[in-house]
N, C-alpha and C positions, 0 to 999 in steps of 0.2 A: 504494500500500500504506500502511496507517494501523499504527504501532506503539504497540500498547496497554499499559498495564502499572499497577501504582500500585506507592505506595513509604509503606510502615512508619516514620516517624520522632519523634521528638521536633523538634515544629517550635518551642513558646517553650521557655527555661529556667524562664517559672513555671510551666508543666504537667508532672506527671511521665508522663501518658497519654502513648501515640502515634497520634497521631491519622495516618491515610491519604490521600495524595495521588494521586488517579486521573488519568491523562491519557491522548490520543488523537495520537500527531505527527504527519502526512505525511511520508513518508518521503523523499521529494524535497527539499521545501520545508523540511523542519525548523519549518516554520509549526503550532502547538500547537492544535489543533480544539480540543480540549476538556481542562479543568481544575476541579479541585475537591478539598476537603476534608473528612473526612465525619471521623467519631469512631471510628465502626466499621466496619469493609469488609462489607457485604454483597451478594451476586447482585443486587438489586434496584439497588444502586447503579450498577452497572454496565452493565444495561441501559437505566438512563437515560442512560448517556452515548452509549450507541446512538443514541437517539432523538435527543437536541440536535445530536448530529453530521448524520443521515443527512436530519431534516426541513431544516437549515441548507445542507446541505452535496451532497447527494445521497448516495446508497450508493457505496460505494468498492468497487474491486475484489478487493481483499484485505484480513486483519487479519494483524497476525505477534503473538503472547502468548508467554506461556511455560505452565508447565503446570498452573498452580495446578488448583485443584480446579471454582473457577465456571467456567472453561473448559473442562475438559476430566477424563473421568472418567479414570483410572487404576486396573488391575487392583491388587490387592494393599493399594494406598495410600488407597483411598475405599470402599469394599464392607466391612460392617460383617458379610457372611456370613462363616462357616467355608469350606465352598465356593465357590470366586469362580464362578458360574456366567456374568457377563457379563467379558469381554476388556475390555484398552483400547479403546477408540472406539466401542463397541457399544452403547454407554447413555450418551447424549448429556445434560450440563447443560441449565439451561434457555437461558443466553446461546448455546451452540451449538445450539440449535433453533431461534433464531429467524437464524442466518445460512445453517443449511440453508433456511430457507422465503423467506429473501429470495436465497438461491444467490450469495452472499457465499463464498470462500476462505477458510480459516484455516491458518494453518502456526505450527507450535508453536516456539520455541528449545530447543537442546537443552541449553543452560546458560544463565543469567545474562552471560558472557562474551558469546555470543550477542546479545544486545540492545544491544551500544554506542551507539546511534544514539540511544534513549530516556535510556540511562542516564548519559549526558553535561549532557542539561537538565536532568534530576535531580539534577546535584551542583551545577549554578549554581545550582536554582533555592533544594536545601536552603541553601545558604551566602547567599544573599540573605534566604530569607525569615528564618531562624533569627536573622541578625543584625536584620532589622527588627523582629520580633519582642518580642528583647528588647531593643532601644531604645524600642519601645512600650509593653511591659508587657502583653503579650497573653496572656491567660488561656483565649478561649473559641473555639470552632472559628469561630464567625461571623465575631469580630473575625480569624483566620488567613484566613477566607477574602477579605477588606479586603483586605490584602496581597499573599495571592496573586493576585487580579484586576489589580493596580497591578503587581506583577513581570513576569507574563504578559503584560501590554499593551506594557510597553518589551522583554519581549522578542522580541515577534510583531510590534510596529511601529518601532523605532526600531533596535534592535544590530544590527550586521552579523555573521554569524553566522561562526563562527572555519573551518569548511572546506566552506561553499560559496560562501560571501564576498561573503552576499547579506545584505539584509533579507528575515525569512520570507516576512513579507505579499505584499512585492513580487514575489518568485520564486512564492508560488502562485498568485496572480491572471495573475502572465504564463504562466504551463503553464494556466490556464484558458481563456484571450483565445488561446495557439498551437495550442489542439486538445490540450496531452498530459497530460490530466488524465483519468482514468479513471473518476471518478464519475458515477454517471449519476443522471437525477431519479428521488425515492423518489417510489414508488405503492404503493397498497395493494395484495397481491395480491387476484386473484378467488378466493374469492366473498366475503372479508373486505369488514368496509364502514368499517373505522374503527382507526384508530391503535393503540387502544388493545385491536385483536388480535393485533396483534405484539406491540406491545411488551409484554409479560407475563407472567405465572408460569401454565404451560399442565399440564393434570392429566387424567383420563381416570377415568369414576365410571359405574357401572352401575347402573340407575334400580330400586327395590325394586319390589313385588308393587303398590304405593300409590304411584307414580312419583317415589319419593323416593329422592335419594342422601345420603351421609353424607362430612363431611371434618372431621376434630378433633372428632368428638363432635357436629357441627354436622349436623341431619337440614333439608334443605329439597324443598320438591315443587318438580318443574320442569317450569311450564308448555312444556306441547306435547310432552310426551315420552311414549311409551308404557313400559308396565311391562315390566323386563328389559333396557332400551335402554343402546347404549354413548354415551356423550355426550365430549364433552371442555368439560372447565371453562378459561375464560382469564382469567386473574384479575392486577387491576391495584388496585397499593396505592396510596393519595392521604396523604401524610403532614402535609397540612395536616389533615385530615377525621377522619383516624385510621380511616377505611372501606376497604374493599377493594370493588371491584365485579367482580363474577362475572360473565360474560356464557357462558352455553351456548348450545354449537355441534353441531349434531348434521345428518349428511346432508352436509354442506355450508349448513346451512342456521343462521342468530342465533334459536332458540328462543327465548331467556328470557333475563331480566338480573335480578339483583336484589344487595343490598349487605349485607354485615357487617361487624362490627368486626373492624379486622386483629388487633387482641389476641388474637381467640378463633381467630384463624388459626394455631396453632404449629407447623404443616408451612409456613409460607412464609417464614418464619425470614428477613427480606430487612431 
């Protein structure tokens, strides 16, 4: 089981932002998959750290979160209707779409008390990096992210961890080598051909009279679709590129790819 969560802090004293620290633990091993700091939390974030985990690491058999909203929809607390016409679980985020398509677990905490497991490496890790921080003079999320790779490193390779009274690394690679690791290797499902059909922001568009659909104002024709047709869009942002590429899927089948600016994307808000 991998417990997921990020945490809200002021990591230097000269930013007044709080910039967001995402992480992935093994719940065994205490061993930290994945780490990062980002400026702002977005869904997109978050299912990058899917991917670095699961291509690294294989897919694990469970996730445990809590309930924020990229995980998990809530009646009453995310539904911007008068009417809540959908229940909790009924309208899946996108990060929970893509653990139903890989048939991934999820279990929700039902408090913050709930995750002690996670939330223990989050008070060394704020009290380490905060003081490194501003011993350094760190201003910008790049240079926290400096930091945080050098803290994660001595704590996944060197401390002996205070209640399993192991080094992480060590206790995962040994549940690896004895059989009792749960992960198994990532494959793409069929009839997907490529990575970058999971991992992505997935949308659903009905083709007009001129086999054209429409998303933020954006009209494009999509080769190989008939007029009327249901399509689904899987759309993956490059934040080097500032592009989004679209790939339609329709049948079971990769019709079309083509790329826009993520700016002119303001439903993927990621």
């Amino acid at each position: 089981m991998i417990q997921h969560d990020s945490s809200h802090h002021r990591w230097s004293p000269y930013v007044d932002d709080r910039w967001c620290l995402i992480t992935s633990l093994d719940d065994y091993s205490r061993y930290l998959l994945y780490s990062d700091i980002v400026g702002r939390e977005h869904r997109w974030d978050h299912i990058e750290s899917l991917e670095a985990v699961w291509l690294q690491h294989g897919i694990p058999f469970s996730y445990y979160v809590d309930s924020h909203s990229i995980f998990r929809f809530v009646e009453r607390r995310d539904s911007v209707w008068k009417k809540h016409y959908l229940k909790t679980d009924e309208a899946d985020p996108q990060w929970r779409r893509i653990m139903n398509e890989c048939r991934v677990k999820v279990t929700y905490a039902l408090s913050p008390q709930a995750k002690g497991k996670i939330e223990r490496p989050y008070r060394w890790l704020q009290d380490r990096i905060v003081r490194t921080c501003a011993r350094e003079g760190v201003r910008t999320v790049d240079a926290a992210r400096e930091v945080l790779r050098y803290e994660v490193h001595r704590y996944n390779q060197h401390q002996i961890h205070s209640t399993t009274g192991e080094i992480p690394i060590l206790r995962f690679e040994r549940a690896i080598k004895d059989g009792h690791c749960l992960f198994r290797p990532f494959k793409v499902p069929s009839p997907f051909e490529s990575t970058k059909d999971i991992f992505c922001i997935k949308e659903e568009r009905t083709t007009n009279a001129y086999r054209k659909i429409s998303i933020d104002g954006i009209e494009m024709r999509v080769a190989g679709a008939d007029p009327y047709e249901r399509v689904e869009l899987r759309m993956v942002p490059n934040k080097t590129t500032n592009l989004t590429e679209i790939r339609f899927w329709h049948s079971g089948k990769l019709i079309d790819t083509q790329k826009v600016k993520t700016a002119d994307l303001k439903s993927l808000n990621y």
